[in-house]
C-alpha positions in Angstrom: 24.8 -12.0 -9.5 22.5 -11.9 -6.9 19.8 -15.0 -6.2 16.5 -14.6 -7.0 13.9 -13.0 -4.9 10.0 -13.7 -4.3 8.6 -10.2 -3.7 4.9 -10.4 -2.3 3.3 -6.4 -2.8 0.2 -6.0 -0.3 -1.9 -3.5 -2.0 -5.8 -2.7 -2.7 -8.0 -0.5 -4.7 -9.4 2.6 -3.2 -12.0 5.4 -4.2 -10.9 8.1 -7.3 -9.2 10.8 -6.1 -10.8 13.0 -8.3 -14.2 11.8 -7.0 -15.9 13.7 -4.1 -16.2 11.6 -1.3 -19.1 11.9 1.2 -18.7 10.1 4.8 -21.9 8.2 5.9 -22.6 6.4 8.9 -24.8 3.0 8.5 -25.8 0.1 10.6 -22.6 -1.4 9.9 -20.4 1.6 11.1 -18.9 4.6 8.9 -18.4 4.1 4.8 -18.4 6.1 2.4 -21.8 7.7 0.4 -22.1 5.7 -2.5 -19.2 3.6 -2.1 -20.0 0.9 -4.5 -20.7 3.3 -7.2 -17.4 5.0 -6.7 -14.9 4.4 -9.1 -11.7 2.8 -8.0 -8.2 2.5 -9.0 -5.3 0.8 -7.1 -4.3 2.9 -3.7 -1.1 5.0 -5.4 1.2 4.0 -2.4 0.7 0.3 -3.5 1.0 1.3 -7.0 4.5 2.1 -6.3 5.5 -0.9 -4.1 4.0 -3.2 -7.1 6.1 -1.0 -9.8 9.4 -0.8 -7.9 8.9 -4.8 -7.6 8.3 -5.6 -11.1 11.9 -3.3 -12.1 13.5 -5.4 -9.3 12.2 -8.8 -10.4 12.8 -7.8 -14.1 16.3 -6.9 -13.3 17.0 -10.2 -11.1 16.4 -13.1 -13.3 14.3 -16.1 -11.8 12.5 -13.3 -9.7 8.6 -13.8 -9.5 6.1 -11.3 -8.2 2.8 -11.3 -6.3 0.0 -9.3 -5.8 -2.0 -9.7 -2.4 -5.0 -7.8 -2.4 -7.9 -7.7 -0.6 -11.5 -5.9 -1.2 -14.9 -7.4 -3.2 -14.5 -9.6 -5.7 -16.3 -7.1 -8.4 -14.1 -4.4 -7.7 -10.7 -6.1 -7.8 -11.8 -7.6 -10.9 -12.5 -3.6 -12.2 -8.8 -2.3 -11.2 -7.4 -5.5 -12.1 -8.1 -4.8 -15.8 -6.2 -1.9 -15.6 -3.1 -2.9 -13.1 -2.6 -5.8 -15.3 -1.3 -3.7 -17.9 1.1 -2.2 -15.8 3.3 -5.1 -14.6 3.6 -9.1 -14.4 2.5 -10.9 -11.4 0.8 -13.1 -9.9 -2.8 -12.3 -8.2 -3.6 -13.3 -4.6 -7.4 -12.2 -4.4 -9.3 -12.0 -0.6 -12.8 -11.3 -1.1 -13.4 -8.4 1.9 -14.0 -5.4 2.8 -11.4 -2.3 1.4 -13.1 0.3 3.2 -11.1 3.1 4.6 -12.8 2.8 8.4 -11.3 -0.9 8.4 -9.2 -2.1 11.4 -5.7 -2.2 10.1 -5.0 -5.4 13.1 -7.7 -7.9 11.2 -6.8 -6.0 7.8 -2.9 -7.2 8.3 -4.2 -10.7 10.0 -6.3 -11.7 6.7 -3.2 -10.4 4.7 -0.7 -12.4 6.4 -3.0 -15.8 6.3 -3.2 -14.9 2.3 0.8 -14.8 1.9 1.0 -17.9 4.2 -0.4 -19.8 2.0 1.7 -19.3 -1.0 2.6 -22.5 -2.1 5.9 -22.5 -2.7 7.1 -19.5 -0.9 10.7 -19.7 0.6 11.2 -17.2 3.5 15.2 -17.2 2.8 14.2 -15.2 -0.8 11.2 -13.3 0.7 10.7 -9.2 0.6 7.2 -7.7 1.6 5.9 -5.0 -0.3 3.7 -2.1 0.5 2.9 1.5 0.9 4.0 3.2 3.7 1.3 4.8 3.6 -2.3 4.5 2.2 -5.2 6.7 0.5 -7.5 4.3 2.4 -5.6 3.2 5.5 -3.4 6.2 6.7 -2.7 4.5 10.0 0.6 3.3 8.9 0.8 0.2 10.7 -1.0 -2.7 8.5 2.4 -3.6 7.0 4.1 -3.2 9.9 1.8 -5.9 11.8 1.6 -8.1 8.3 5.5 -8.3 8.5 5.4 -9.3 12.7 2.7 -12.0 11.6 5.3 -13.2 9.6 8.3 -13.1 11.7 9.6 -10.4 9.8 12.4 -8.4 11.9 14.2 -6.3 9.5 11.4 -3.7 8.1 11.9 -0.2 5.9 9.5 2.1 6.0 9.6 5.5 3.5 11.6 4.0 1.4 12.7 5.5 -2.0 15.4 3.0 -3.2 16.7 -0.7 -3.4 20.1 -1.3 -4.7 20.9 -5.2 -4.4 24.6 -5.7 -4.5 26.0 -8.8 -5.6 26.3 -11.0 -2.6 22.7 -10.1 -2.2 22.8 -7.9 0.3 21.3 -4.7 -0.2 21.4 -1.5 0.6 17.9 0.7 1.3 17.1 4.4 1.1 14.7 5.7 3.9 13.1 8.8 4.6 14.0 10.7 7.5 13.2 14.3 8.8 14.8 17.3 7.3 14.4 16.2 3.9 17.3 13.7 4.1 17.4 10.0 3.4 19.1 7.2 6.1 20.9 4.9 4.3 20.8 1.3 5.8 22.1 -2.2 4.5 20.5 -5.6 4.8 22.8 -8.5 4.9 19.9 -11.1 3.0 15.8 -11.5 2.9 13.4 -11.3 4.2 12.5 -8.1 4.9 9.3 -5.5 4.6 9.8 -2.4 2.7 7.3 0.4 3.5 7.5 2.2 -0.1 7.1 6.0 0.0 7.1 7.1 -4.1 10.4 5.4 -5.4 12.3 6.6 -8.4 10.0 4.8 -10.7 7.4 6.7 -13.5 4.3 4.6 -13.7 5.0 2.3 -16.3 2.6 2.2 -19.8 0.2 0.0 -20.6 1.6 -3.4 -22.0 -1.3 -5.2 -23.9 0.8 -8.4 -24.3 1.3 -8.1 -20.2 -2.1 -7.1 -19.6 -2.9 -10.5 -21.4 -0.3 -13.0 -19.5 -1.5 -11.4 -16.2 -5.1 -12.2 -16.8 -5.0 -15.7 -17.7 -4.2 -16.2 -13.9 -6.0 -12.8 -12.6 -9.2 -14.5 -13.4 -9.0 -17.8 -11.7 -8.0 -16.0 -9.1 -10.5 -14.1 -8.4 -13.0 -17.0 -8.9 -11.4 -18.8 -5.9 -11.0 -15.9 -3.5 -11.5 -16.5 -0.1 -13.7 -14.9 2.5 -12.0 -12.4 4.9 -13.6 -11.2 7.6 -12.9 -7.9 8.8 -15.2 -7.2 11.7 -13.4 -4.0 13.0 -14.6 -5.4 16.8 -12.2 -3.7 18.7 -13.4 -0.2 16.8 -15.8 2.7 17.7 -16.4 6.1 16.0 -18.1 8.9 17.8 -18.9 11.0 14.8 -17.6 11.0 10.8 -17.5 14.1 8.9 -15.5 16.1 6.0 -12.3 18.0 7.0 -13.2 21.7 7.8 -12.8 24.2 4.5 -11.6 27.2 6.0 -8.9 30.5 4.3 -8.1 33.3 5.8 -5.0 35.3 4.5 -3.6 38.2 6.2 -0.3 39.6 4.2 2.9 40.5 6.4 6.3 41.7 6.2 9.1 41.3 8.2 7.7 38.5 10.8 10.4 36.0 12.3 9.5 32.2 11.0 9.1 31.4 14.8 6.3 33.9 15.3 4.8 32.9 12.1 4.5 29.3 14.0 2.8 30.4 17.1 0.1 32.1 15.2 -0.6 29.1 13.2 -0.2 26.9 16.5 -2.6 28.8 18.2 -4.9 29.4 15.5 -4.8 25.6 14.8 -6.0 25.4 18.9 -8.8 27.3 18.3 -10.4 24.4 16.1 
């Protein structure tokens, strides 16, 4: 059987999806109208990092599980009542900024301080967690620079599946173009993995979890520390909604490669 692991998921809250949102600029650079008022839940590409990491933790006895998040205190404490309930671990709270408009350098720097300072933490058993993508920070590259901060070489991004073999080794399905997965192997920890959405449903609430998790959720939170996220080496000309723009024209008989050009070129006209 394979050895234990320590999986540490990077994840956050972020705005409803079902909520309008409404891009403002302040003294303090671009947020969101409202933002504070806005209910939250736990970005969905996180969601299933932390999911696919509580089946493999459940699955490899000994395993433990943490949760490194990072956004204000009152907030966290608002999703946390909710993610509790979803899976065991152990909460690593920074008290931040989670705004969309942060920079995703600081963003990973404050991240990789957090998971640092683990105590306990053994690199030989280590895999890093997180979305590969995010509903607040689409750039793509926070896990990819939390991972370098770390001295993390061997990093997985879009993944779909973790199969640990018995030596543990194990083998991970990425995303690649065309629909197709690549399928790679990792000789031993640690390692990042990017999650796309995994095989996993969203697990249901667990009361008796919900209550484990938050004898520790709470504490946490109370001794969160400050991270600065100054977005210095940022500057936005102008924030505003995507366009909302249809207009359908019905054809027959057109190659797919004209079909492209037209929506190229109509796509240059924006």
């Amino acid at each position: 059987m394979s050895t234990p692991f320590q999986i540490v998921v990077c994840g956050s809250f972020v705005p409803d999806p079902l909520q309008t949102l409404e891009p403002v600029t302040g003294p303090a650079g671009p947020s969101l109208k409202n933002e504070m008022m806005l209910p939250a839940v736990l970005d969905p590409w996180a969601g299933h990092a932390l999911f696919e990491a509580a089946n493999l933790a459940r699955n490899i006895p000994g395993s433990k599980v943490w949760l490194v998040s990072l956004g204000a205190k009152a907030k966290l404490q608002q999703v946390m009542m909710t993610v509790a309930q979803k899976a065991p671990f152990e909460l690593v709270a920074l008290d931040g900024p989670a705004s969309g408009f942060g920079d995703s350098f600081e963003t990973a720097a404050a991240l990789a301080a957090a998971i640092e300072g683990i105590a306990g933490l053994d690199r030989a058993k280590l895999l890093l967690f997180g979305g590969w993508e995010s509903a607040s920070r689409g750039a793509g590259s926070t896990m990819q620079m939390v991972a370098e901060r770390l001295g993390i070489t061997e990093q997985f991004q879009g993944v779909d599946q973790i199969a640990i073999r018995d030596d543990g080794s194990f083998e991970v399905l990425e995303r690649v173009e065309g629909g197709r997965h690549q399928v790679s192997v990792c000789a031993a920890p640690p390692a990042l993995l990017g999650w796309a959405t995994g095989n996993l449903p969203e697990p249901r609430n667990n009361p008796q979890v919900g209550m484990a998790n938050m004898r520790t959720v709470m504490p946490a939170l109370q001794r969160a520390k400050a991270a600065a996220v100054n977005n210095s080496g940022l500057a936005f000309a102008s924030v505003t909604l995507p366009k909302q723009q249809r207009q359908t024209r019905i054809v027959k008989d057109v190659a797919a490669a004209e079909i492209a050009r037209e929506i190229v070129a109509w796509m240059g006209e924006e």
